[in-house]
C-alpha positions as CSV (number, residue, x, y, z in Angstrom):
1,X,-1.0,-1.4,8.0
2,X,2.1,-3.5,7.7
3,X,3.4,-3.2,11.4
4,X,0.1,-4.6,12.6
5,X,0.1,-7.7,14.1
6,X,-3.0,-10.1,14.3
7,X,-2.8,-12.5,17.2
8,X,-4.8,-15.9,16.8
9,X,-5.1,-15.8,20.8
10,X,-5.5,-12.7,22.7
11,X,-3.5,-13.7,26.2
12,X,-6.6,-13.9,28.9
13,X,-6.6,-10.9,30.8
14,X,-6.2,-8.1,28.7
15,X,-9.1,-6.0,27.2
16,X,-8.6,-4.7,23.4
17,X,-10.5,-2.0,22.3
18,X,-10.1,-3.1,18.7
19,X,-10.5,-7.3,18.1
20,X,-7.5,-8.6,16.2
21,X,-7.9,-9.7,12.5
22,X,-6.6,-12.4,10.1
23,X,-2.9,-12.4,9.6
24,X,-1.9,-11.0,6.2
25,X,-0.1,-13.2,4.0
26,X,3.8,-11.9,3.3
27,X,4.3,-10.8,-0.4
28,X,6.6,-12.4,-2.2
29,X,9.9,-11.4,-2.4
30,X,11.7,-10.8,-5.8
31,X,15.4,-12.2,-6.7
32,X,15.9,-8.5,-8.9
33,X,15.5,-6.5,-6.1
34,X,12.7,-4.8,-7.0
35,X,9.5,-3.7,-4.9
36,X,7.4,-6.4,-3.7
37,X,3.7,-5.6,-4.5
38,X,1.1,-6.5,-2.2
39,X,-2.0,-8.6,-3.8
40,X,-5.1,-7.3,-2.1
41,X,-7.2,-10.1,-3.0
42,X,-5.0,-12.9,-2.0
43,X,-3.7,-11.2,1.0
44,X,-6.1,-8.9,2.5
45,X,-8.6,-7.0,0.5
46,X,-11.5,-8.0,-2.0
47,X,-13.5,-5.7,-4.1
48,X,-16.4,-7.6,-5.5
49,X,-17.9,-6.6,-8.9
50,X,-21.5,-5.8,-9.4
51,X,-23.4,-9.9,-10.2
52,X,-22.3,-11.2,-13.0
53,X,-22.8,-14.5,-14.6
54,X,-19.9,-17.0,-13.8
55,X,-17.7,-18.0,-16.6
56,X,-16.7,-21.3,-16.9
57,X,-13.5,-22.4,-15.0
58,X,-13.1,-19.2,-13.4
59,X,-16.0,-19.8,-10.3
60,X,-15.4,-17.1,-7.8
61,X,-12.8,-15.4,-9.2
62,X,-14.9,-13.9,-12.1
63,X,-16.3,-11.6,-9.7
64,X,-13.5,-9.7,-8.3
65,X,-10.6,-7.2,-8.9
66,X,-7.0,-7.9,-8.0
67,X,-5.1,-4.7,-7.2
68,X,-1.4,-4.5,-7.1
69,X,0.6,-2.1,-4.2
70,X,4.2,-1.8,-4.9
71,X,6.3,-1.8,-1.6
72,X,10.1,-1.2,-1.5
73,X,10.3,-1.6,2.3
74,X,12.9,-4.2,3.0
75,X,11.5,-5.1,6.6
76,X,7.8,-5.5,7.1
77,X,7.3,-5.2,11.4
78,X,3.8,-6.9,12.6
79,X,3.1,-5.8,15.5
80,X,-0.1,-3.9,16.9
81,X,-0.9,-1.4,19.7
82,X,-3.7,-1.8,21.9
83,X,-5.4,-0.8,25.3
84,X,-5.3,-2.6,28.4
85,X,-6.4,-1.9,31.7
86,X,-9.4,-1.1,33.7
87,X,-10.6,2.5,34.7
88,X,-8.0,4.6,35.7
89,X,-5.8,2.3,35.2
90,X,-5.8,2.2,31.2
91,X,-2.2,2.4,29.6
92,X,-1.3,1.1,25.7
93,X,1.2,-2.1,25.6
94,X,2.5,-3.4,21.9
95,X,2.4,-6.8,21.1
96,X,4.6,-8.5,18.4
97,X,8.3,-9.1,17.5
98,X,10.6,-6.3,18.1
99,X,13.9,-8.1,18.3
100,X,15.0,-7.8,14.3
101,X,17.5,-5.4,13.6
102,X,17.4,-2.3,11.2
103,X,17.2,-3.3,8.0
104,X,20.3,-2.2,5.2
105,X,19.1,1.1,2.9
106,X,17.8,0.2,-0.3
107,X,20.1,0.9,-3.3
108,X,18.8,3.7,-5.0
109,X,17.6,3.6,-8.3
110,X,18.7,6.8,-9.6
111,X,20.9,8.5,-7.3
112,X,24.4,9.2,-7.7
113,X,27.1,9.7,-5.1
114,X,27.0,13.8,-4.9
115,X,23.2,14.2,-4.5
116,X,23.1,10.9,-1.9
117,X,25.8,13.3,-0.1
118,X,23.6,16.4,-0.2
119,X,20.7,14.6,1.1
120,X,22.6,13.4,3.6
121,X,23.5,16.8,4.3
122,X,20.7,18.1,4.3
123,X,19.5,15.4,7.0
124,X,21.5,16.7,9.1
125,X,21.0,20.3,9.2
126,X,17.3,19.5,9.7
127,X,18.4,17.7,13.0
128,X,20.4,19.9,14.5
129,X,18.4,22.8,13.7
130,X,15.2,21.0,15.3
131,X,17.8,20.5,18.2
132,X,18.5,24.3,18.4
133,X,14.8,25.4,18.3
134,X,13.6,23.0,21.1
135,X,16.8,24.5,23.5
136,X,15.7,28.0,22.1
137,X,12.3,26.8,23.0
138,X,13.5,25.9,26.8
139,X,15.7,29.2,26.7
140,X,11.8,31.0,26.5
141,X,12.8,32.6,23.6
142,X,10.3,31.1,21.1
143,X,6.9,32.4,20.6
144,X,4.3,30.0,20.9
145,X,5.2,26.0,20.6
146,X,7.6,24.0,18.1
147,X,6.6,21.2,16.6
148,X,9.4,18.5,15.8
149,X,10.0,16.2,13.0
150,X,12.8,14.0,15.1
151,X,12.6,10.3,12.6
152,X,11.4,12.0,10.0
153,X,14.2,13.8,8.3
154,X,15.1,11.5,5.9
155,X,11.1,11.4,4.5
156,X,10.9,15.5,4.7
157,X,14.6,15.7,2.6
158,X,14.4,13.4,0.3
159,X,11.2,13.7,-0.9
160,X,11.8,17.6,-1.7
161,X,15.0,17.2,-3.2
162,X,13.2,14.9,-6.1
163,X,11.3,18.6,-7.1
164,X,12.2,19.9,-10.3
165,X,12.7,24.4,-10.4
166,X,8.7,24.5,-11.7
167,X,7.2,21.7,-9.3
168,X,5.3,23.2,-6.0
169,X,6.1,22.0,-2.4
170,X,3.2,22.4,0.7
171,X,4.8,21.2,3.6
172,X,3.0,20.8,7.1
173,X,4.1,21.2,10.4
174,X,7.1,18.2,10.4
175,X,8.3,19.0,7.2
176,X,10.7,21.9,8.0
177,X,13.5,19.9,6.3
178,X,11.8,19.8,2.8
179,X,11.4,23.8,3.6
180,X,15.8,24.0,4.1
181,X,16.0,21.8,0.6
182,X,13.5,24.1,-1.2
183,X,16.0,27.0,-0.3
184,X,14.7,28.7,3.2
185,X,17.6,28.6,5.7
186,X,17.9,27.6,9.6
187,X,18.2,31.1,10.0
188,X,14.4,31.8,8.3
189,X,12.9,29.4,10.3
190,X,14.6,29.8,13.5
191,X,13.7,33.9,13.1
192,X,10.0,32.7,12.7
193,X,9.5,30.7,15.5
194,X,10.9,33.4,17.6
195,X,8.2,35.8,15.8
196,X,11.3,38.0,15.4
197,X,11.2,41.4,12.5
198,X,12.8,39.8,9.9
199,X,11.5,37.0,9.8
200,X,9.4,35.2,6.7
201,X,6.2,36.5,8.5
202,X,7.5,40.2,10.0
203,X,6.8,38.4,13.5
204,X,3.2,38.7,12.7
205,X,3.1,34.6,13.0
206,X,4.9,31.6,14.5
207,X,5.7,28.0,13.8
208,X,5.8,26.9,10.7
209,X,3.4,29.3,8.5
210,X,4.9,30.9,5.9
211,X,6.1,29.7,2.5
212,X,7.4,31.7,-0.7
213,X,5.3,31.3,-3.8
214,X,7.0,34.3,-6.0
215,X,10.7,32.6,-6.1
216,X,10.4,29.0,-4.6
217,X,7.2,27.8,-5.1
218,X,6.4,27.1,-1.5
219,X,2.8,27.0,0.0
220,X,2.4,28.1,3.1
221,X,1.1,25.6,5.5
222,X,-2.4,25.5,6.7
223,X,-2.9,23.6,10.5
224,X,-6.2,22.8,8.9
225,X,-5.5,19.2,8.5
226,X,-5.8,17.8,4.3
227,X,-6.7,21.5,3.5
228,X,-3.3,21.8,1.6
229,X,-3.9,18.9,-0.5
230,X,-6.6,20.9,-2.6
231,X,-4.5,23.8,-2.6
232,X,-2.0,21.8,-3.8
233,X,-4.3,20.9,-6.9
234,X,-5.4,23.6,-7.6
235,X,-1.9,24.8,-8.3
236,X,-1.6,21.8,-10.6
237,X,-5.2,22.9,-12.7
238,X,-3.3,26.0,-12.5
239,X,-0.1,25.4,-14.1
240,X,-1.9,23.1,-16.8
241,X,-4.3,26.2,-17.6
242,X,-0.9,28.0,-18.7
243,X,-0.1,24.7,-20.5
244,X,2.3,23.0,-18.3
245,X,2.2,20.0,-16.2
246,X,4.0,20.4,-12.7
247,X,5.1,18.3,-9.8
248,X,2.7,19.4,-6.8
249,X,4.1,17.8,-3.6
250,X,2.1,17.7,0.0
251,X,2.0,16.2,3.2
252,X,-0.7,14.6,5.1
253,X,-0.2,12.7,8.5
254,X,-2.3,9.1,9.7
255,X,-4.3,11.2,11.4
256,X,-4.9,14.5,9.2
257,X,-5.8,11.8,5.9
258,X,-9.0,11.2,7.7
259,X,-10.4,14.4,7.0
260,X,-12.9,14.5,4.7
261,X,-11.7,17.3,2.7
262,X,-8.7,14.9,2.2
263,X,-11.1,12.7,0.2
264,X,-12.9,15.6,-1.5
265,X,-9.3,17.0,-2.7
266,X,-7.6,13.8,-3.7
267,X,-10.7,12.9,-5.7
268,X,-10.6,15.9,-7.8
269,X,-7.2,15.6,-8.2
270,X,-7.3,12.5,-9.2
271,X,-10.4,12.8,-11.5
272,X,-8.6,15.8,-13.3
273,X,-5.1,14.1,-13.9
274,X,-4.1,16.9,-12.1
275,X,0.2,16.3,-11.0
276,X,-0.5,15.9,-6.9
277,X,1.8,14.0,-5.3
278,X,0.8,13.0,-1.6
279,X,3.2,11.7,0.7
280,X,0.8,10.0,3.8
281,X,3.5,10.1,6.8
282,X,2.3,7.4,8.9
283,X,3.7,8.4,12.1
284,X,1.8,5.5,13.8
285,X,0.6,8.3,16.1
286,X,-2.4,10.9,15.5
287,X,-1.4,12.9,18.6
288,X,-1.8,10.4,21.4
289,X,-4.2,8.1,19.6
290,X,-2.2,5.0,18.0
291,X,-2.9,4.3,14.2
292,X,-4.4,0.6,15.3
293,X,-7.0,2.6,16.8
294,X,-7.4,5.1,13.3
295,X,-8.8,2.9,11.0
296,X,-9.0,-0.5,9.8
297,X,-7.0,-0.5,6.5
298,X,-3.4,-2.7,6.6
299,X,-1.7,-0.2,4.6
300,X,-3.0,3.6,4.1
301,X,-1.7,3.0,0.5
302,X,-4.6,1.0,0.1
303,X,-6.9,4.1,-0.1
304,X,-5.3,4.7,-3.6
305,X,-7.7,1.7,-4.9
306,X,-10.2,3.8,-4.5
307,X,-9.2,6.9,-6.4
308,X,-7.8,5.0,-9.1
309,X,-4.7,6.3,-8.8
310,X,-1.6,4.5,-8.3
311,X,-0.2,3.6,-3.8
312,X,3.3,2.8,-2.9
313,X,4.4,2.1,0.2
314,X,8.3,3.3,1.3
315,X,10.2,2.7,4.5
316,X,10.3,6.6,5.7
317,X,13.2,6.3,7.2
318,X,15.4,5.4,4.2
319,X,15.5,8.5,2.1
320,X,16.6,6.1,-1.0
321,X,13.2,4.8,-1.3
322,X,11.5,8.1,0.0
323,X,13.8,9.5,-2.9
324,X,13.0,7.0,-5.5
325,X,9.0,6.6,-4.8
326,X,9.2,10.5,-5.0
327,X,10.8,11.0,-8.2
328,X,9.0,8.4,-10.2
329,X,5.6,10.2,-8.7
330,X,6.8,13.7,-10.0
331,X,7.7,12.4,-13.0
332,X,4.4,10.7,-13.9
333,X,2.8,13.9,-12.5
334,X,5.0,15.9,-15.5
335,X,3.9,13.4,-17.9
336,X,0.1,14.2,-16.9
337,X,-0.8,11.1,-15.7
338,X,-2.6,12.6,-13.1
339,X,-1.8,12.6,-8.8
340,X,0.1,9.6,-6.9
341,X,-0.4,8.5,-3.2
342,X,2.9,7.6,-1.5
343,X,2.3,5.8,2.0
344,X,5.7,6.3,4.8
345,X,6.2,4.1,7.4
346,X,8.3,5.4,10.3
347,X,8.1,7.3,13.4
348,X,7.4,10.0,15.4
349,X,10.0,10.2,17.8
350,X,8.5,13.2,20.1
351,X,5.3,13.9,21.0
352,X,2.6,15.9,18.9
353,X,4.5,19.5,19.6
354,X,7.2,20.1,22.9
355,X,4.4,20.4,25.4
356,X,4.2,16.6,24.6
357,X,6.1,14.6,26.9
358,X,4.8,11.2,25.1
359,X,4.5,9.4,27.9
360,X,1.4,7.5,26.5
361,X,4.1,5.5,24.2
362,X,5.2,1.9,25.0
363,X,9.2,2.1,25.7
364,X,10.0,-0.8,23.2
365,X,8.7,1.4,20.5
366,X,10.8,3.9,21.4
367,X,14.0,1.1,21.6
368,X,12.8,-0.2,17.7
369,X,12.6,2.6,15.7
370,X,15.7,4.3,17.7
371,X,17.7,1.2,15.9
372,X,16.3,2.7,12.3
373,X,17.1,6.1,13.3
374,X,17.9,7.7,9.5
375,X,20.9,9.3,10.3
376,X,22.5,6.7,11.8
377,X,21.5,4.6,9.1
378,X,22.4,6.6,6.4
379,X,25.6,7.7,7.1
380,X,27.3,3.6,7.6
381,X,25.4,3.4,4.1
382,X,27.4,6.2,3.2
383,X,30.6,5.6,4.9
384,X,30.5,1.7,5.5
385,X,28.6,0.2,2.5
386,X,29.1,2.7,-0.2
387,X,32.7,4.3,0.7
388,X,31.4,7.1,-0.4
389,X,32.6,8.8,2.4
390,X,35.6,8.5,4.5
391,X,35.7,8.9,8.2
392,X,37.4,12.5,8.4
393,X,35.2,13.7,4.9
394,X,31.9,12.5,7.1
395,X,33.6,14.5,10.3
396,X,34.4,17.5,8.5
397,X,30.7,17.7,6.3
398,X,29.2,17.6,10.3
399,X,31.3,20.2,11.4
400,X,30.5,22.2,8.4
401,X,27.2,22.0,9.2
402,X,27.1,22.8,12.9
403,X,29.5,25.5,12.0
404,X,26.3,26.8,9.7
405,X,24.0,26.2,12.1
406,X,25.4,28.5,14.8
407,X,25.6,31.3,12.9
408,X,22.4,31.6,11.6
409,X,21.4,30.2,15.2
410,X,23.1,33.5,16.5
411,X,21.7,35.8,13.8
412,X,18.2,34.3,14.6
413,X,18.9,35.7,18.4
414,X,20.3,38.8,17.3
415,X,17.2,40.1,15.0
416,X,14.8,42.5,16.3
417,X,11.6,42.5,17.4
418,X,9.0,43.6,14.9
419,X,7.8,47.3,16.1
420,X,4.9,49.0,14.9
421,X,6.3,51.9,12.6
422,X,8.3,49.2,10.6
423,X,5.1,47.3,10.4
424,X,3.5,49.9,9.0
425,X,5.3,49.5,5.8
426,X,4.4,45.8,5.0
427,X,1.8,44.1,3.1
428,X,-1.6,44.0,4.9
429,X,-3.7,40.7,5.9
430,X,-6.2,41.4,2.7
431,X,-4.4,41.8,-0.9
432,X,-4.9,44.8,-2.5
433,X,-3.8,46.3,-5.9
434,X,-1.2,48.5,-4.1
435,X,1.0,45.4,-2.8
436,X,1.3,42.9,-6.0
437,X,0.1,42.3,-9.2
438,X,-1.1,38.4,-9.9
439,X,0.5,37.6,-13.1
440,X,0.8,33.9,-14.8
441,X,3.5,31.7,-14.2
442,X,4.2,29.5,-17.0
443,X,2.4,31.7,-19.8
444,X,-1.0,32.7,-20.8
445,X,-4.3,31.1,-20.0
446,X,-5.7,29.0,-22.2
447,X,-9.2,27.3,-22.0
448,X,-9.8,24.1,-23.8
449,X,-12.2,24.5,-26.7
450,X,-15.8,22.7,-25.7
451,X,-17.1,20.4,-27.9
452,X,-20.3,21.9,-30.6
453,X,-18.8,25.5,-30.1
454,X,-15.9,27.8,-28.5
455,X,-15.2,28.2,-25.1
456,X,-16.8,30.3,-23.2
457,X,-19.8,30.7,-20.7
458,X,-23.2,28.8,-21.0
459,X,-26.0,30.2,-22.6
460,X,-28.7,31.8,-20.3
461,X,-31.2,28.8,-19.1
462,X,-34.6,29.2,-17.2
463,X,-34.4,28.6,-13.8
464,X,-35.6,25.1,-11.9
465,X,-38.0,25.4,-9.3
466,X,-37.9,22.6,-7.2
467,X,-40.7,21.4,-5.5
């Protein structure tokens, strides 16, 4: 991971639970402006081929692969967490260089002034809406707990606004600003974490599960962590079956990519061509355990290597390259060029849900990436660097969106409680041919033709008996 640092010398007294490594060598930078890629031979990573016979001139190098990870981050932080202490005593402390300041947003590539605006917007409703729940939260007038994506807007936004009408969005638990874009409102989501009537779910769940795949193509999410990313596929197999190629966008946190059904779903995806696009949000915290401490990759893009299917790495808090990294994803996914792995660096600037105070944090973390907060950043991009924006336009678009936000704040309060009788009336837990009929998408579907005959099922074979 990029914000790692590796010490030579480990000051005497303190006791690591993880021994530093080599420092990585800095990519090079390019005078176009584009992506620096990370060489994972000559700065970290090696993957020998099986024994060969060395060629002539080329000694060593004959016997391994050089992979390429493009990374549009304009700051790369090295720094690393780690354990000190004794007993009960233990604590984590950060060592490295946090005095640089935030760095500029990356000019996008293909945004123009009205949609940088609307993500902008959009930003920002996800923030103060996240605001509202967590006071409607304290008011004890949400069911259950809220789970906060404060630092993460810009990677939640931006990311769904590069969907096309037919691509798919799974969101998890921090990605209630990709639900706003996708066309549910603070008034939706605020209703469902109060469990209220009317809300997506009748009131029969809270948080963040529910999703709308007649009108919006939205999965649900599942709190089963990497489980969405093979739903996510198989709505890809699925579309192509009815002969279109779609965008399938999903989440996955630093900690949830660990799962092994993460590996099983990404490999399939990646082995049918199938149009995933995964977005790894690394947080640098799986609930209270630091990333260091996770695993021993630099970057989680590197993971891509292995699936043979391109990495990135973008600065999460710059919805340009979120934006940018995002688009070009969905659009190789249309192409059917198969699933992309996007890695996002930023932070999580709560705890795992409200009941987190965070307290297991270093301070000075919180002091960097509150410099590279997105909003703040955005908006002098918007207003400073771009002109974009003047002052009073900027003043009225937040006012216009607070203005929104109270009212469907306010209708979220007023709606009813489910009751039993109106329950009564709405689809049950278990499908059944009385609520919906399951009808294609796209068109009709069509199986591929096998070679040496027509499609079809296999012909009978004797059993094996295995011994």
């Amino acid at each position: 991971m990029a914000h790692k640092k590796r010490p030579k010398n480990r000051p005497p007294g303190k006791r690591s639970s993880k021994a530093p490594l080599a420092s990585a060598a800095k990519p090079p930078t390019t005078p176009d402006g584009s992506p620096r890629t990370t060489n994972t031979v000559a700065a970290r990573k090696t993957v020998p081929l099986k024994p060969a016979a060395a060629v002539a001139g080329d000694g060593a190098a004959s016997s391994r692969r050089t992979y390429l990870i493009p990374d549009y981050r304009l700051e790369r932080p090295e720094f690393r967490i780690f354990v000190a202490g004794e007993g009960s005593n233990l604590e984590y402390r950060i060592e490295g260089d946090l005095s640089a300041a935030a760095p500029p947003i990356r000019e996008s590539k293909y945004l123009s002034r009205p949609q940088c605006i609307a993500i902008y917007r959009w930003i920002l409703l996800n923030r103060r809406m996240e605001v509202a729940l967590e006071n409607l939260y304290k008011q004890g007038k949400v069911v259950g707990g809220v789970y906060l994506g404060l630092g993460q807007e810009s990677c939640s936004c931006a990311s769904a606004y590069a969907l096309g009408p037919d691509d798919w969005l799974g969101p998890m638990i921090r990605n209630q600003g990709a639900m706003l874009v996708r066309g549910f409102n603070a008034r939706d989501i605020m209703r469902q974490y109060m469990a209220k009537g009317d809300s997506p779910t009748w009131g029969r769940d809270a948080s963040s599960h529910f999703g709308d795949w007649q009108r919006r193509n939205v999965c649900a999410p599942i709190s089963m962590l990497g489980e969405l990313i093979g739903v996510m596929a198989g709505v890809c197999l699925g579309a192509r079956l009815q002969g279109k190629n779609v965008a399938g966008l999903t989440y996955v946190g630093d900690g949830g990519q660990s799962t092994g059904v993460t590996y099983e779903s990404l490999n399939f995806a990646a082995v049918q061509k199938l149009g995933l696009v995964l977005i790894v949000e690394n947080n640098l915290w799986g609930y209270s355990t630091p990333a260091d401490l996770q695993f021993c990759v630099k970057d989680l893009a590197e993971r891509a290597i292995a699936y043979g299917i391109p990495g990135i790495i973008v600065d999460g808090t710059d919805p340009c390259q979120v934006y940018d990294a995002t688009h070009e994803a969905c659009e190789r996914a249309r192409r059917g060029e198969g699933p992309t792995l996007i890695e996002a660096k930023m932070m999580r600037m709560k705890g795992h849900a409200i009941h987190d105070a965070a307290q297991y944090v270093p301070a000075k973390l919180f002091e960097y990436w509150r410099a590279r907060d997105p909003i703040a950043r955005f908006e002098n991009y918007l207003v400073n660097v771009k002109r974009w924006l003047t002052a009073e336009e900027n003043h009225k678009l937040i006012e216009d969106v607070e203005r929104e936000l109270e009212a469907d704040r306010d209708a979220a309060v007023a709606s009813p409680m489910p009751d039993p009788e109106t329950d009564k009336t709405h689809q049950g837990v278990y499908c059944d041919p009385s609520c919906h009929t399951i009808k294609p998408k796209y068109g009709a579907v069509t199986a591929r033709v096998r070679e040496g005959g027509a499609a079809g099922p296999k012909a009978v074979e004797a059993a094996v008996h295995l011994k």
